[in-house]
Backbone as XML, in Angstrom:
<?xml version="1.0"?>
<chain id="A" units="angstrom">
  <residue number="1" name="UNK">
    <atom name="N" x="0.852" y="-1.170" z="0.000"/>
    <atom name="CA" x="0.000" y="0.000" z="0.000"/>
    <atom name="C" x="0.899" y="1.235" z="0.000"/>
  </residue>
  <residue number="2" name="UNK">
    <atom name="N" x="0.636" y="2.579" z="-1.147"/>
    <atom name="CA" x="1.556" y="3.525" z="-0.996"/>
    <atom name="C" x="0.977" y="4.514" z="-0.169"/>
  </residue>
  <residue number="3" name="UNK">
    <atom name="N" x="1.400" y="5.608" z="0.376"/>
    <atom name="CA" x="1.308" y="6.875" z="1.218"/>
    <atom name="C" x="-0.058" y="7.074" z="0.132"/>
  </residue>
  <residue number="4" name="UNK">
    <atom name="N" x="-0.558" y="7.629" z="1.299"/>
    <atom name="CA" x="-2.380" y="8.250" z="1.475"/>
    <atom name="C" x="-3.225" y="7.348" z="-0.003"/>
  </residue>
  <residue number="5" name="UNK">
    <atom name="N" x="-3.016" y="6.127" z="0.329"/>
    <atom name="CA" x="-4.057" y="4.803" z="-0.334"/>
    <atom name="C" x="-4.280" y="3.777" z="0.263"/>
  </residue>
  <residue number="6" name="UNK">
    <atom name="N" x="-5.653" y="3.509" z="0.573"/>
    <atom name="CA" x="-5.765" y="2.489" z="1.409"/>
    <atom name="C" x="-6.701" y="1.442" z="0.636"/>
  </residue>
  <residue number="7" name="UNK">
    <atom name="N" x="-6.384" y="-0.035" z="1.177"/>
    <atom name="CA" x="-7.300" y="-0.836" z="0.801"/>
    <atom name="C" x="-8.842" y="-1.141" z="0.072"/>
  </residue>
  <residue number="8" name="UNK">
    <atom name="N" x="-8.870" y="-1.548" z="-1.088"/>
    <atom name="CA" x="-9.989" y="-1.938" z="-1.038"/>
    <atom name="C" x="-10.924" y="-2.178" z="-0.392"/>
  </residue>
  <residue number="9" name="UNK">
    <atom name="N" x="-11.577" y="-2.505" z="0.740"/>
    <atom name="CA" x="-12.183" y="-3.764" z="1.120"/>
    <atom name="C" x="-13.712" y="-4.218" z="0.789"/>
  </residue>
  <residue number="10" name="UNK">
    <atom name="N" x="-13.984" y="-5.140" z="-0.266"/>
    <atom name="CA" x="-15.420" y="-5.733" z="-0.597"/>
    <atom name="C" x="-16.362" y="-6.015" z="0.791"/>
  </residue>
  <residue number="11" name="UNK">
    <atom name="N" x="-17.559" y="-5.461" z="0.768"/>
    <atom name="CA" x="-18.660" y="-5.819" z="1.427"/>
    <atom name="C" x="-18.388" y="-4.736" z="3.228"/>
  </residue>
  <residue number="12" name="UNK">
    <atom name="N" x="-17.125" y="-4.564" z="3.291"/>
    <atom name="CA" x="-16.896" y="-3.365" z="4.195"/>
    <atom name="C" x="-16.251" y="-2.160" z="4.542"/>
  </residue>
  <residue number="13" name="UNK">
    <atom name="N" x="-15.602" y="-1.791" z="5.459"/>
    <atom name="CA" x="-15.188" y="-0.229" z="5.320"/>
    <atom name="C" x="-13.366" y="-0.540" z="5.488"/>
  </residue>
  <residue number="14" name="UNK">
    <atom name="N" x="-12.672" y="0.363" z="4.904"/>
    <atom name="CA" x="-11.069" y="0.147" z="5.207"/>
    <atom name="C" x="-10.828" y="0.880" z="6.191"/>
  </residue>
  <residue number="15" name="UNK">
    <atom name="N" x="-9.415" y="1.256" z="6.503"/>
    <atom name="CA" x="-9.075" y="1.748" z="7.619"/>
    <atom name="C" x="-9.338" y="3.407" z="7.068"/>
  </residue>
  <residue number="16" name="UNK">
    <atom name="N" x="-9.801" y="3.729" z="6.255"/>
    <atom name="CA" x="-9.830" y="4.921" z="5.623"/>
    <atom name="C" x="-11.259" y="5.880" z="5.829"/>
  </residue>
  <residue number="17" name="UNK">
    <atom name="N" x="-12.146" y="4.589" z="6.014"/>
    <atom name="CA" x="-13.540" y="4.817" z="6.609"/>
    <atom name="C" x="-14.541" y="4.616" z="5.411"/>
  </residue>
  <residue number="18" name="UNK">
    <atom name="N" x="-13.739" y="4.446" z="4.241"/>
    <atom name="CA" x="-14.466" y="4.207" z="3.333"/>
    <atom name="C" x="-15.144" y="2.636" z="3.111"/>
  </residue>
  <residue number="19" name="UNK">
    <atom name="N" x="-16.296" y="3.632" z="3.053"/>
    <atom name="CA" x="-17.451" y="1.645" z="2.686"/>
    <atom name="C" x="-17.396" y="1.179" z="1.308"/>
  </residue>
  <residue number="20" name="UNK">
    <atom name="N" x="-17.612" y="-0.083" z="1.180"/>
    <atom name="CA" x="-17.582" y="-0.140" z="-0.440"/>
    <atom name="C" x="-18.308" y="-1.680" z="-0.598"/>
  </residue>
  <residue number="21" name="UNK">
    <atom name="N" x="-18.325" y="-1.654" z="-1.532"/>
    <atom name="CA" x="-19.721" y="-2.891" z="-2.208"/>
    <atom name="C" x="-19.225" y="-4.488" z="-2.182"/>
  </residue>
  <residue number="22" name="UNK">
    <atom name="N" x="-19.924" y="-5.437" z="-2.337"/>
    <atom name="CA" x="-19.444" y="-6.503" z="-2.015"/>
    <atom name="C" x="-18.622" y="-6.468" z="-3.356"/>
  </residue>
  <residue number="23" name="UNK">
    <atom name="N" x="-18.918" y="-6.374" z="-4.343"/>
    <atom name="CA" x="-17.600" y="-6.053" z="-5.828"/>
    <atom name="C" x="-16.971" y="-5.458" z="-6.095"/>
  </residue>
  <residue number="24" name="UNK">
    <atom name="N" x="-16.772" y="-4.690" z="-4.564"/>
    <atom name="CA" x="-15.893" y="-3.533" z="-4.696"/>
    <atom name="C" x="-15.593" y="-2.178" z="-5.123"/>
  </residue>
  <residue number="25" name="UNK">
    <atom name="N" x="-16.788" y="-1.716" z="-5.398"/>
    <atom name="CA" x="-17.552" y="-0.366" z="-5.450"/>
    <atom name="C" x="-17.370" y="0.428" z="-4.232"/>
  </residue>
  <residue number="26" name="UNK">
    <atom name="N" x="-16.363" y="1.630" z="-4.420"/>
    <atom name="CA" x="-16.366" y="2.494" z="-3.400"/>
    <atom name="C" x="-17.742" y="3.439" z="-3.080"/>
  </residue>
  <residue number="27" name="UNK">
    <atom name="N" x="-18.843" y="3.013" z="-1.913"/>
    <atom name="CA" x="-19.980" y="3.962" z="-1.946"/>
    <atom name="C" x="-19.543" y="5.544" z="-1.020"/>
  </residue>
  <residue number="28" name="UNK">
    <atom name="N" x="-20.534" y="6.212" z="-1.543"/>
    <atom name="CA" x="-20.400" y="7.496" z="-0.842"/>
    <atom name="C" x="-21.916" y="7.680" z="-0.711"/>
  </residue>
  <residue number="29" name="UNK">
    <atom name="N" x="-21.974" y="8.207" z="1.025"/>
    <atom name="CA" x="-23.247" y="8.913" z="1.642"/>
    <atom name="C" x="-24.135" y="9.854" z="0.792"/>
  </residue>
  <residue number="30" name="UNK">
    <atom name="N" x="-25.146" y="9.491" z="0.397"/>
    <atom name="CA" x="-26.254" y="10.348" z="0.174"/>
    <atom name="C" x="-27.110" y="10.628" z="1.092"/>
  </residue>
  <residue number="31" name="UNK">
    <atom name="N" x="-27.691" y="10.019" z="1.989"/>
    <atom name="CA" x="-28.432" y="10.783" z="2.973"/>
    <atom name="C" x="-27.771" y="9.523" z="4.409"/>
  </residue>
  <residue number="32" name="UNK">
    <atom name="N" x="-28.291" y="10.647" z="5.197"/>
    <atom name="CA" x="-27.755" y="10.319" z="6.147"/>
    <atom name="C" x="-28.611" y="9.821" z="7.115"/>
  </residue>
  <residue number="33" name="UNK">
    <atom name="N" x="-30.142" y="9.782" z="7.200"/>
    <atom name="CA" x="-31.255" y="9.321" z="7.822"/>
    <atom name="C" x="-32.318" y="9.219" z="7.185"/>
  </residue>
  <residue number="34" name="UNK">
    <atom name="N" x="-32.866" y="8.214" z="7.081"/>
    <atom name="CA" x="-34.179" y="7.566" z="6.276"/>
    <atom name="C" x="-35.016" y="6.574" z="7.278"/>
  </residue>
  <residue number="35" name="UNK">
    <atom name="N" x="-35.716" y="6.851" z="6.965"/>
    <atom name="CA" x="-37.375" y="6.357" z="7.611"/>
    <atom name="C" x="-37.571" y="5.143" z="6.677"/>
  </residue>
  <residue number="36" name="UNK">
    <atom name="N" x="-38.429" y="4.272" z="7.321"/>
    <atom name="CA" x="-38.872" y="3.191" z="7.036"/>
    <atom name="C" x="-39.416" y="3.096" z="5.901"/>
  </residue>
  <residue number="37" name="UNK">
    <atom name="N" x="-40.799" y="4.125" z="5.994"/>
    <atom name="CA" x="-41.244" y="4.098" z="4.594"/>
    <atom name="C" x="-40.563" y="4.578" z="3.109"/>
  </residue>
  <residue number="38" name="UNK">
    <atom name="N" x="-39.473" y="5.237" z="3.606"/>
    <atom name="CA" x="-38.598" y="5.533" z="2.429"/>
    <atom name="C" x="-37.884" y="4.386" z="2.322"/>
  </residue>
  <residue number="39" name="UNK">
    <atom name="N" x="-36.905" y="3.944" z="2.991"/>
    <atom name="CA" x="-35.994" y="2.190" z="2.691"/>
    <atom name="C" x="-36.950" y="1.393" z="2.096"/>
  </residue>
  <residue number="40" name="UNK">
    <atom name="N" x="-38.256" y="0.883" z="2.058"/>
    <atom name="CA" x="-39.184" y="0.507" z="1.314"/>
    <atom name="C" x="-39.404" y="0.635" z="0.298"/>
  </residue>
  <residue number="41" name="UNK">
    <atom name="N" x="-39.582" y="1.949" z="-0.408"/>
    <atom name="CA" x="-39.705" y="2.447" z="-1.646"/>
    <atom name="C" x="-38.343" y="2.452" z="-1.931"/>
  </residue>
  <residue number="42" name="UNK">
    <atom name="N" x="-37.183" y="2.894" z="-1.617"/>
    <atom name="CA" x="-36.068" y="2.294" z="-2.178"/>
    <atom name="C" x="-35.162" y="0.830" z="-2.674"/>
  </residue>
  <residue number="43" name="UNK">
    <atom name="N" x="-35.789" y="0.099" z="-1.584"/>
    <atom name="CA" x="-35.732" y="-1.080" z="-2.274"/>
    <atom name="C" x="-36.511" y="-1.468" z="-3.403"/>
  </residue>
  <residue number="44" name="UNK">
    <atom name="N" x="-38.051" y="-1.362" z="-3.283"/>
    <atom name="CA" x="-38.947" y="-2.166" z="-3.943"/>
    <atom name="C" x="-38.185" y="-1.164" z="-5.587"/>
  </residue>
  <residue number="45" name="UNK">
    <atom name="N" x="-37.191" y="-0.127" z="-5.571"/>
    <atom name="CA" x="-37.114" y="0.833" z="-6.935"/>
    <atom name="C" x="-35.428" y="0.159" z="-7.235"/>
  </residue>
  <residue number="46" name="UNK">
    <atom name="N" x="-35.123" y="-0.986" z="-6.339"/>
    <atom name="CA" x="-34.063" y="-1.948" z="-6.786"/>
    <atom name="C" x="-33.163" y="-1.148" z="-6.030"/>
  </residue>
  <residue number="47" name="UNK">
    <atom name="N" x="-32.802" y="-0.583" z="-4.586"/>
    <atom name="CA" x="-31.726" y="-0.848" z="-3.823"/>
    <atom name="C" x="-31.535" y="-2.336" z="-3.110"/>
  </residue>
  <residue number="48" name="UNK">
    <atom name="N" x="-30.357" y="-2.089" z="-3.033"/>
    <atom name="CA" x="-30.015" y="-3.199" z="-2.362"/>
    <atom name="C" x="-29.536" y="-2.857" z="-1.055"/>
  </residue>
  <residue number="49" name="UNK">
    <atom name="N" x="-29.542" y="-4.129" z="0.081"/>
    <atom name="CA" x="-29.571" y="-3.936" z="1.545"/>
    <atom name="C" x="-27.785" y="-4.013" z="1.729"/>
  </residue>
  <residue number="50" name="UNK">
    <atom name="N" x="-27.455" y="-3.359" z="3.131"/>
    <atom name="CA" x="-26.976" y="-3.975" z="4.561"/>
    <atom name="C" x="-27.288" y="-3.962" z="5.130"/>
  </residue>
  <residue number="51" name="UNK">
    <atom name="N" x="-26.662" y="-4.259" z="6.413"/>
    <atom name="CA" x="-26.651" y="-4.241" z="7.799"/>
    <atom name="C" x="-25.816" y="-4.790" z="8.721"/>
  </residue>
  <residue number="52" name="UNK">
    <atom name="N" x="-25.983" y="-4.025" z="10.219"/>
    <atom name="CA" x="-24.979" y="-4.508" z="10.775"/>
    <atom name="C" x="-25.945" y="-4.153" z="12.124"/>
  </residue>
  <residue number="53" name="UNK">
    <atom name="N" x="-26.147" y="-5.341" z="12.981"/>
    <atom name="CA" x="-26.673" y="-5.427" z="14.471"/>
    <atom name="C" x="-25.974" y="-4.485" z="15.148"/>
  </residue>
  <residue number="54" name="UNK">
    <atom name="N" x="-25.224" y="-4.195" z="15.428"/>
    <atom name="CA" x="-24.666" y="-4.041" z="16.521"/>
    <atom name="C" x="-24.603" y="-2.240" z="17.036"/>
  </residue>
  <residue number="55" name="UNK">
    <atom name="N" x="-25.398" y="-2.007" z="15.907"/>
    <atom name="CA" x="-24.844" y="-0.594" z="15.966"/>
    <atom name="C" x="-23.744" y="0.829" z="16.030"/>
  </residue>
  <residue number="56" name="UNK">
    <atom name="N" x="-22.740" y="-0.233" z="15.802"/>
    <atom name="CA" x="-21.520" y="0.623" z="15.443"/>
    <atom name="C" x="-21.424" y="1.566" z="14.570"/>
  </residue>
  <residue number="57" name="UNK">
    <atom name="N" x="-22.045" y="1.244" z="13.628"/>
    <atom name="CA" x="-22.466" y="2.221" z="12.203"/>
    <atom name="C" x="-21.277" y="1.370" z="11.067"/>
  </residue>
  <residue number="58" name="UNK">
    <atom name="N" x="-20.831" y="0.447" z="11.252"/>
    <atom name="CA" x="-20.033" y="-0.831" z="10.404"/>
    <atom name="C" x="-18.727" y="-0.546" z="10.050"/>
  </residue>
  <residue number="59" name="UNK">
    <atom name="N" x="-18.079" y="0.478" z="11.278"/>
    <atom name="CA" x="-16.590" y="0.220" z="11.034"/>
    <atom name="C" x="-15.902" y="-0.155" z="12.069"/>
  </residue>
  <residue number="60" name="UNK">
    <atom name="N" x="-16.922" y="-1.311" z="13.000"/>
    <atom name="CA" x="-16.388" y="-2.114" z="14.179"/>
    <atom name="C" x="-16.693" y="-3.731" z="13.881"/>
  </residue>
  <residue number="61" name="UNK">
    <atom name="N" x="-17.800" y="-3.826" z="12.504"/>
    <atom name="CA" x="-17.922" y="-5.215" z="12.884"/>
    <atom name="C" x="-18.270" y="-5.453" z="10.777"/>
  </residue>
  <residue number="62" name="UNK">
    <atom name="N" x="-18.494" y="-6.643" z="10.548"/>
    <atom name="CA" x="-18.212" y="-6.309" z="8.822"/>
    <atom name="C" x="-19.895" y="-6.596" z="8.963"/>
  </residue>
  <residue number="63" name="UNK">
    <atom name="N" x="-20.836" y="-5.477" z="7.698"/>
    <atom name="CA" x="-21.921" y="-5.629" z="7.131"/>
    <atom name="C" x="-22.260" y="-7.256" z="6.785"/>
  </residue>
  <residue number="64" name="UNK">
    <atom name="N" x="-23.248" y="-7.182" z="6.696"/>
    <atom name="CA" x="-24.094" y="-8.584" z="6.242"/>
    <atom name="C" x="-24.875" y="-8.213" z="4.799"/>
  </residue>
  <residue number="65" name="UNK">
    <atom name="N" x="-24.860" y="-8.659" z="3.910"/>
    <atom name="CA" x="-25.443" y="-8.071" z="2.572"/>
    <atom name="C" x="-26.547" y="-9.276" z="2.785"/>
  </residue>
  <residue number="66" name="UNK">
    <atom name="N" x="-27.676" y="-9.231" z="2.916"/>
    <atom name="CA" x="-28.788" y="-10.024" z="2.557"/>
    <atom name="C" x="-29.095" y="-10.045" z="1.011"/>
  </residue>
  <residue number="67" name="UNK">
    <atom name="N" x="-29.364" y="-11.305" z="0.366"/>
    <atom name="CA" x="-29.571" y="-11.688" z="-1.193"/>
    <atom name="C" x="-30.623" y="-10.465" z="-1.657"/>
  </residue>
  <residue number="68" name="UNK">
    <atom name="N" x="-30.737" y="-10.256" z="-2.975"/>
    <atom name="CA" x="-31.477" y="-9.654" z="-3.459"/>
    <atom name="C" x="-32.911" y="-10.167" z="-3.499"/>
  </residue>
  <residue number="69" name="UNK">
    <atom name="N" x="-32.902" y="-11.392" z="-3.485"/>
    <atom name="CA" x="-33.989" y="-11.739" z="-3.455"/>
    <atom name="C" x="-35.105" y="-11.499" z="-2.630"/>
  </residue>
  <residue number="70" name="UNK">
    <atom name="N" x="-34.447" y="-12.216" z="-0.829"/>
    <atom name="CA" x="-34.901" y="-12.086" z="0.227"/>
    <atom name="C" x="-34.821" y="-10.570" z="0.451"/>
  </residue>
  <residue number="71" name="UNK">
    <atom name="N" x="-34.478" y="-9.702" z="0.121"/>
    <atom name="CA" x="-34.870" y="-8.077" z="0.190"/>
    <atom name="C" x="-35.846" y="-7.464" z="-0.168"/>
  </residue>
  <residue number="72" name="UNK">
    <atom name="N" x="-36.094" y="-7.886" z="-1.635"/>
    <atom name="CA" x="-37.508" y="-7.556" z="-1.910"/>
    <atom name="C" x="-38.439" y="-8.358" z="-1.920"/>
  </residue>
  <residue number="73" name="UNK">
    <atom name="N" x="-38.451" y="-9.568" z="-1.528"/>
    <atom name="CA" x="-39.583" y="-10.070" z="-0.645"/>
    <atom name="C" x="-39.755" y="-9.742" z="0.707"/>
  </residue>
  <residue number="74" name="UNK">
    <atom name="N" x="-39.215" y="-9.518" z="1.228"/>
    <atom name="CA" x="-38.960" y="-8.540" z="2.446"/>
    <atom name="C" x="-39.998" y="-6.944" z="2.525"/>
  </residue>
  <residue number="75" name="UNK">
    <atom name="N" x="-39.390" y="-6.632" z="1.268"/>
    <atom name="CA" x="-40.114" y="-4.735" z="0.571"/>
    <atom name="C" x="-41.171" y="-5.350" z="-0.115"/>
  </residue>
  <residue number="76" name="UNK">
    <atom name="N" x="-41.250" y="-6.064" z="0.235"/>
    <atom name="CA" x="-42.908" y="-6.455" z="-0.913"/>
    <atom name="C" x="-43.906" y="-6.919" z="-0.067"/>
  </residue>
  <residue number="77" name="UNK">
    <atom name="N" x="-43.611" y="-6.983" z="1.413"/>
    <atom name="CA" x="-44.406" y="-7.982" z="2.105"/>
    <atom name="C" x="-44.580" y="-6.184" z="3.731"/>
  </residue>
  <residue number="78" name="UNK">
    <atom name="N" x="-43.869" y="-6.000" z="4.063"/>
    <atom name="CA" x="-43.597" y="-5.097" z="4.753"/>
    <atom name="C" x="-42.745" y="-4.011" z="4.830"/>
  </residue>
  <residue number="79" name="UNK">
    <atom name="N" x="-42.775" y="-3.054" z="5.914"/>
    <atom name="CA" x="-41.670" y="-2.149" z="6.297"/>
    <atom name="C" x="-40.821" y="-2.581" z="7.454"/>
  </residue>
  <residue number="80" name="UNK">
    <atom name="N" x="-39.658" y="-2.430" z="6.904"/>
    <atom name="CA" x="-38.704" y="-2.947" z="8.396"/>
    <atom name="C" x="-38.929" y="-2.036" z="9.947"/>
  </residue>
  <residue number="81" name="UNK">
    <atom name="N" x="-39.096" y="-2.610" z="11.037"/>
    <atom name="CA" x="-39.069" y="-2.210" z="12.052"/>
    <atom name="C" x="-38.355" y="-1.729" z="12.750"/>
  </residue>
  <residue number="82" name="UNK">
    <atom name="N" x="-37.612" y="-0.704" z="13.346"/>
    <atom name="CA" x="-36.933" y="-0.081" z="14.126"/>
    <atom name="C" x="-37.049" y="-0.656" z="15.471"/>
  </residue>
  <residue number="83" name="UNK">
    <atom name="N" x="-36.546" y="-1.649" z="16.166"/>
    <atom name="CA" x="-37.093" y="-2.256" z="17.237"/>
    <atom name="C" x="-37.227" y="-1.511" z="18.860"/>
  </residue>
  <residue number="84" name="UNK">
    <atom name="N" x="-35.651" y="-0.862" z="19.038"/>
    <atom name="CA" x="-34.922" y="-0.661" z="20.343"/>
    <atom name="C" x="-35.048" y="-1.498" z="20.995"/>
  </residue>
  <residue number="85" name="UNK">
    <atom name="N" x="-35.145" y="-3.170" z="20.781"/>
    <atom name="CA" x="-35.007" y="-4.380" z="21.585"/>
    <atom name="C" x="-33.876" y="-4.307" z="22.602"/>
  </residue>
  <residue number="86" name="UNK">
    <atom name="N" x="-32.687" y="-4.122" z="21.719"/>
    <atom name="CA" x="-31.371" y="-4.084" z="22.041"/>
    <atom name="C" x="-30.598" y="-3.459" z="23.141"/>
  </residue>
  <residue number="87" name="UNK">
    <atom name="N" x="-31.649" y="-1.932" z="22.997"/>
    <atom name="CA" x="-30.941" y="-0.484" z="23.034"/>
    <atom name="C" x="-29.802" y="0.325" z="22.465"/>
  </residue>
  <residue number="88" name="UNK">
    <atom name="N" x="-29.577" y="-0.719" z="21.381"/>
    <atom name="CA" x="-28.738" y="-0.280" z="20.464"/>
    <atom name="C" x="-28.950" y="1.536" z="19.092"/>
  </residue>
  <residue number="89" name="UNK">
    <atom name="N" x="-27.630" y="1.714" z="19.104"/>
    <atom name="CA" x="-28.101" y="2.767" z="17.787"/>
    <atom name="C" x="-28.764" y="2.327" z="16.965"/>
  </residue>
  <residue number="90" name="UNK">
    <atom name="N" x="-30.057" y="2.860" z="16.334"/>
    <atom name="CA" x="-30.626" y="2.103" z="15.496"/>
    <atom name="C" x="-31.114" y="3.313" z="14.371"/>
  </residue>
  <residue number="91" name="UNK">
    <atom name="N" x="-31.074" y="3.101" z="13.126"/>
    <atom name="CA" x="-30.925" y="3.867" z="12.385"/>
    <atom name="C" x="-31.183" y="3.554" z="10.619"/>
  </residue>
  <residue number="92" name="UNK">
    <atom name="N" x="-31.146" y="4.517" z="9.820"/>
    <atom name="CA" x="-30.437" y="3.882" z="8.527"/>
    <atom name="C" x="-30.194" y="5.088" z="7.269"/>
  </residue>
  <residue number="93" name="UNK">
    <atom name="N" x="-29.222" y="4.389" z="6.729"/>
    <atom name="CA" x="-28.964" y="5.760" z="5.762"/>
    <atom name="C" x="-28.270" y="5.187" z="4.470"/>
  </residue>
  <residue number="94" name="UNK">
    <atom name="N" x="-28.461" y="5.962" z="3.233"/>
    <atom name="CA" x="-28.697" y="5.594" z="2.281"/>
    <atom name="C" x="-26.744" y="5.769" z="1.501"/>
  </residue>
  <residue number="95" name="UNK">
    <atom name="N" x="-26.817" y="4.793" z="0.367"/>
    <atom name="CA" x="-24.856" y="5.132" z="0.200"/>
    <atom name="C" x="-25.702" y="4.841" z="-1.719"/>
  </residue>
  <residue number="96" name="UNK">
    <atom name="N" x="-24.521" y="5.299" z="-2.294"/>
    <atom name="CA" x="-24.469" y="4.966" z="-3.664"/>
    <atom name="C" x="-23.318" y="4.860" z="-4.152"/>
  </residue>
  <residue number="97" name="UNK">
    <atom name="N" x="-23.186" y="4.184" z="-5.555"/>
    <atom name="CA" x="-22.168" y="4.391" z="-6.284"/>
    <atom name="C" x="-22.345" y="4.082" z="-7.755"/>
  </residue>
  <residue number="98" name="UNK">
    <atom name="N" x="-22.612" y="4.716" z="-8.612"/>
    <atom name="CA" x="-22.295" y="4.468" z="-10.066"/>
    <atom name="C" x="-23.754" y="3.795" z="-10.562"/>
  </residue>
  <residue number="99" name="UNK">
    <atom name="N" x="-24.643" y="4.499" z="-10.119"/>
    <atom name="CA" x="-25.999" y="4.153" z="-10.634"/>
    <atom name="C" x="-26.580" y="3.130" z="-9.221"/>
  </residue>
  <residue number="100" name="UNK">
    <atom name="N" x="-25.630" y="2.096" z="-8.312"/>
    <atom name="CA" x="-26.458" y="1.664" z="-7.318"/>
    <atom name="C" x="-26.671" y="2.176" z="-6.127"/>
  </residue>
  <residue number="101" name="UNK">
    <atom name="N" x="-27.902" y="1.933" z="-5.569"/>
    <atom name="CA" x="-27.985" y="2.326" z="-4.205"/>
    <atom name="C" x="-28.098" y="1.610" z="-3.034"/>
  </residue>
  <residue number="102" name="UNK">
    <atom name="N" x="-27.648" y="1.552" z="-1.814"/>
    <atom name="CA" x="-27.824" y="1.178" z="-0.583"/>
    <atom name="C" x="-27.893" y="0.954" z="0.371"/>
  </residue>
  <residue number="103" name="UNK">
    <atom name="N" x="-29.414" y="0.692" z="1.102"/>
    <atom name="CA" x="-29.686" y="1.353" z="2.088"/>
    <atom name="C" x="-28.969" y="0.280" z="3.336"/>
  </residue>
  <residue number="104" name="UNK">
    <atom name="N" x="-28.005" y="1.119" z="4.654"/>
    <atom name="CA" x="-27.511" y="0.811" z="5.148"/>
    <atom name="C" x="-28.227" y="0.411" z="6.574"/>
  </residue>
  <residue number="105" name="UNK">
    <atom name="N" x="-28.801" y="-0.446" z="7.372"/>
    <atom name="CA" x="-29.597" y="-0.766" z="8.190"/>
    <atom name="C" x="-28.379" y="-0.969" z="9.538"/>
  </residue>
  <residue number="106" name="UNK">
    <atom name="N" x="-29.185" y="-0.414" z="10.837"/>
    <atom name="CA" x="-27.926" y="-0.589" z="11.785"/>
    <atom name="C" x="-29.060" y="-0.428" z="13.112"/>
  </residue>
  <residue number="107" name="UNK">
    <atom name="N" x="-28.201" y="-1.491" z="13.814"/>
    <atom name="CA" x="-28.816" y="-1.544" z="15.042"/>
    <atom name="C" x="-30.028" y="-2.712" z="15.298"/>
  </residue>
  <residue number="108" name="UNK">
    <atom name="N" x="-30.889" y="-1.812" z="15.997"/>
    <atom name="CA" x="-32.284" y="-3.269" z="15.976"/>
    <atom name="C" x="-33.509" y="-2.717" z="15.671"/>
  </residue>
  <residue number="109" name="UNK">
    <atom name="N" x="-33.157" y="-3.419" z="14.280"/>
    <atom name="CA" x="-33.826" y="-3.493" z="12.821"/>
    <atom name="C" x="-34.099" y="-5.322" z="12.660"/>
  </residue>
  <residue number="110" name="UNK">
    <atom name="N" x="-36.079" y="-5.793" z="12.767"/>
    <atom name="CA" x="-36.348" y="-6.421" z="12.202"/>
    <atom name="C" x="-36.779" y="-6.086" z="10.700"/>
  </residue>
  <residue number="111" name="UNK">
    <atom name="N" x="-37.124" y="-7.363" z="9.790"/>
    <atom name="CA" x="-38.083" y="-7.016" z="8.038"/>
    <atom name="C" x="-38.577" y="-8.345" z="8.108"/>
  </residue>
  <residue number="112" name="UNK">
    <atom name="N" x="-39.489" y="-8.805" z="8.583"/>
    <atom name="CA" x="-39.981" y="-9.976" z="8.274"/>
    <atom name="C" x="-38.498" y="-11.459" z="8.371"/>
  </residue>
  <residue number="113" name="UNK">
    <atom name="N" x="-38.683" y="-12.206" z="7.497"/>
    <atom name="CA" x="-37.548" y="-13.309" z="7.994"/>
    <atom name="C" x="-36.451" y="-12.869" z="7.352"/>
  </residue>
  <residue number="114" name="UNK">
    <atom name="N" x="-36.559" y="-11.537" z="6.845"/>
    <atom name="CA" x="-35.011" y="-11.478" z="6.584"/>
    <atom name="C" x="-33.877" y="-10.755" z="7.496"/>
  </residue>
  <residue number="115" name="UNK">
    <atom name="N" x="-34.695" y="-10.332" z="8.825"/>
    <atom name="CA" x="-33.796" y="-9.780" z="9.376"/>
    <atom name="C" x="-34.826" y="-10.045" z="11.017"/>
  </residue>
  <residue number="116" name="UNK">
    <atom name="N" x="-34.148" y="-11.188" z="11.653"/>
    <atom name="CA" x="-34.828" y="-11.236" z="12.333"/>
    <atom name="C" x="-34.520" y="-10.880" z="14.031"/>
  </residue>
</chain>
């Protein structure tokens, strides 16, 4: 690695803070808080998911990419729940890169069986 370049890393963030796609798509923040009923309509308009339980905001523990499939059967059936089961940060906010989008889920967040 040379002076001020850091790692790739697929499906999570480098030491740089940058997130990036499971193929390796560097994303950048578009919004920074979204509501349920918006992550809904963004999926069902073909975003694709993360998430990460724990609430770190995913540069303590690596994202979970749920299939495309189980996502929008997920957005087709309901809105994900914001739980505070946990008492964890719970939250979500939206990333893109190069035409894709996705919405980043954190904390305690059920969607039916895909995030349970």
């Amino acid at each position: 690695m040379t002076k001020g370049r850091f790692a790739v890393r697929p499906g999570t963030f480098n030491l740089a803070g940058q997130f990036f796609t499971p193929d390796g798509g560097r994303l950048e923040k578009v919004v920074a808080d979204v509501d349920v009923t918006e992550i809904r309509a963004l999926v069902r308009r073909g975003a694709t998911v993360a998430f990460e339980g724990c609430g770190c905001g995913g540069g303590g523990c690596t994202p979970a990419w749920p299939s495309p499939i189980d996502v929008h059967a997920a957005a087709a059936a309901a809105e994900p729940v914001f739980t505070g089961r946990q008492g964890t940060p719970t939250w979500a906010d939206v990333w893109a890169v190069e035409g894709t989008r996705v919405v980043f889920l954190h904390g305690d967040v059920t969607w039916g069986s895909l995030l349970e």
